[in-house]
Structure formats: structure tokens, C-alpha cells
C-alpha positions in Angstrom: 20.3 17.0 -5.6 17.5 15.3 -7.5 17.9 11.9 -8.8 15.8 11.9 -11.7 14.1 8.7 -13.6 11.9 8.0 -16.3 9.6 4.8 -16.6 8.5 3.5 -19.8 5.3 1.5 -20.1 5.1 -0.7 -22.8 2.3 -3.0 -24.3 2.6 -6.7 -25.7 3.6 -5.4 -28.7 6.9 -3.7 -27.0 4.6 -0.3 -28.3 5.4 2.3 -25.8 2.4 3.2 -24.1 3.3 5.9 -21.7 6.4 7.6 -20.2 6.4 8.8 -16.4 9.3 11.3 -15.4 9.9 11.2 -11.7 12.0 14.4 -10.1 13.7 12.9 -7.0 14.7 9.4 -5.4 14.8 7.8 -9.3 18.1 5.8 -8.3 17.1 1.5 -7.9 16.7 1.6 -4.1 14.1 4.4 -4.2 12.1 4.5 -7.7 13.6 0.4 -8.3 12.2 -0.9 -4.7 8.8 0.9 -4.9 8.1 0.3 -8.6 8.9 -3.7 -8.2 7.0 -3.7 -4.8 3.9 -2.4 -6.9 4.5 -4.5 -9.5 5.2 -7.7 -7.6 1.1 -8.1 -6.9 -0.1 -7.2 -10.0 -1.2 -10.0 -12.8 -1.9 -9.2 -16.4 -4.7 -11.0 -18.3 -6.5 -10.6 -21.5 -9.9 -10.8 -20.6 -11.2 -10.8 -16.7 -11.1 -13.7 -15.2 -14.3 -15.4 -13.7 -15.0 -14.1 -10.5 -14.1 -17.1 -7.8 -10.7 -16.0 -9.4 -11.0 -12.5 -8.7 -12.1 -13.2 -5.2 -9.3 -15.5 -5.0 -6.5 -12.7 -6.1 -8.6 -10.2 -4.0 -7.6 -12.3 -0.6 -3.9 -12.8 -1.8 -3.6 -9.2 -2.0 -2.9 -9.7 -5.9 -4.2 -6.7 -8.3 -5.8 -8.0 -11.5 -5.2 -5.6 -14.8 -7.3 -6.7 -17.5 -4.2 -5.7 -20.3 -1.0 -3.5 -20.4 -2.8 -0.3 -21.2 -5.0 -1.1 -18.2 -1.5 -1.2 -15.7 0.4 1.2 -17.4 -2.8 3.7 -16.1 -2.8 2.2 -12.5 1.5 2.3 -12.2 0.9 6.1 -13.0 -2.3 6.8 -10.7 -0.4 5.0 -8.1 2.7 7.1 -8.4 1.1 10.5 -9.1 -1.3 9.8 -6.5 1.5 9.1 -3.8 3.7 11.9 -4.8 1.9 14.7 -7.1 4.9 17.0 -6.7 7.6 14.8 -8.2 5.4 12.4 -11.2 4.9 14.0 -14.6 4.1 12.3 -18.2 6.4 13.0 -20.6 5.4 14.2 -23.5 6.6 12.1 -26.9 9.8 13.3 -28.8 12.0 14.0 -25.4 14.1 11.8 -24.2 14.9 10.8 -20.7 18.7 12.6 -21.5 16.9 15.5 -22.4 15.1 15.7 -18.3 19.0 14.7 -17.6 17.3 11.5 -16.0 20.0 9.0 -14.5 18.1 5.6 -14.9 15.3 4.8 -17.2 12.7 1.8 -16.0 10.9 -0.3 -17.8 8.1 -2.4 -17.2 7.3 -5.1 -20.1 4.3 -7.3 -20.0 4.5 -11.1 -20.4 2.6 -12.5 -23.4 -0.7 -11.9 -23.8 -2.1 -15.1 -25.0 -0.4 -17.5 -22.5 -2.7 -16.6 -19.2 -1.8 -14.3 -16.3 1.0 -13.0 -16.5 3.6 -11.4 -13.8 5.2 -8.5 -15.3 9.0 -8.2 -16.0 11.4 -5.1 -14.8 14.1 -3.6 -17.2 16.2 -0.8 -15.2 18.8 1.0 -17.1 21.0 3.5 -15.7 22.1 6.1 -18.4 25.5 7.6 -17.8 27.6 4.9 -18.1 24.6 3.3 -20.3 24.2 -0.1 -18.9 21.7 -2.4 -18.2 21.6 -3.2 -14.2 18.8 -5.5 -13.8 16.3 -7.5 -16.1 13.8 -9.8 -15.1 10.7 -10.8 -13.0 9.4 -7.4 -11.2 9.3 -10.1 -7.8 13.1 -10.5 -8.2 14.5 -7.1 -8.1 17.5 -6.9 -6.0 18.1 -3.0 -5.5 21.5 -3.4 -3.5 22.8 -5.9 -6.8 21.5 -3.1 -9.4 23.3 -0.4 -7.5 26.5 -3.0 -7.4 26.6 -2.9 -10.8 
């Protein structure tokens, strides 16, 4: 049985930028854990920074995105790339009930004029409609978003 998922990207503006369905292993210890892995060593600016700093994220393992539309691309190249059987974008006007998805992530960038920014984690699981986790992508506990 799949476990479907849908993650929405959104830019500072809380504009949705793009949607990625995801056909199996969409529950918080499958989609959750690899999404917030990903996540977890990426920084958002506005504006690349000067290039001893890019050297310096380069040897901490820390991918730079240069904007929200810039990681929304790379979350979806990472993903589709990984698994081209199971990622899809959605199309606008159908909903994640619609693809009878069971949780719906979303990734929300930090402010845009305040510096890098680490990049926050919503994950929502549809039926009950709750919210089981919201915070820094770094501090996703699957096991306590499966809890409940």
C-alpha cells in the first residue's frame, strides 16, 4: 500500500512556489527524515555571499541557495533525481485530498532580509487533519511526529 505525500514549497511571501506529489514512503519517518536530512544543510540567502563564505559552507558540507525559488528547484531535482518513479509536480487546482495523499509537507523559508537563513519544516497529516511537527528543518523528530 502506497503512502502518498505532497510537499509544498513556498517563497518569503508564504506564495506557493511549487507542489511535489510523492507515490510511496510519504509517512514522517520516510518522506519527513529524508526531506529534513536535505534540508538540514541548506542555507537561504538573498544575494551570494562572497566567496571565502562559499568556500567556507562548501567544507561544512552546507548547500548555499541564493532564494526560495532557487531551493524549491534543488528539493525537487534532488528528489526526482533519487527516485524518478515515485516524484511528480502537481499541477495547480488539485489538492493533495484529491492524490488521496496522507501528509502534506511544507518547507517555509526564513526571512529574507535578516541574512542566511536555515529553513523551517511544517508536516501535516491529513486524515485526522493535524499539525504533527513545526519548526527548524534540523529539529525534526520523526518517531515524535508519528506519536502524535
Amino acid at each position: 500500500m502506497a503512502t502518498r505525500c505532497v510537499t509544498r514549497l513556498f517563497d518569503y511571501d508564504s506564495r506557493l512556489i511549487a507542489r511535489m506529489y510523492r507515490h510511496y514512503d510519504g509517512y514522517p519517518s520516510g518522506h519527513g527524515v529524508e526531506l529534513a536530512r536535505y534540508l538540514t544543510d541548506c542555507l537561504l540567502v538573498n544575494g551570494w555571499p562572497s566567496d571565502d563564505a562559499m568556500r567556507r559552507y562548501a567544507k561544512e558540507g552546507v548547500a548555499v541557495f541564493n532564494g526560495a525559488d532557487s531551493l524549491a528547484a534543488h528539493v525537487v531535482k534532488e528528489f526526482a533525481s533519487r527516485l524518478p518513479e515515485e516524484i511528480y509536480l502537481m499541477p495547480t487546482g488539485v489538492s493533495a485530498a484529491e492524490v488521496c495523499a496522507e501528509y502534506v509537507y511544507d518547507v517555509i523559508p526564513g526571512g529574507k532580509d535578516c541574512g542566511p537563513q536555515a529553513v523551517a519544516l511544517r508536516v501535516c497529516q491529513l486524515e485526522p487533519s493535524r499539525i504533527l511537527y513545526e519548526g527548524p528543518a534540523a529539529s525534526f523528530d520523526a518517531a515524535l511526529a508519528e506519536a502524535g
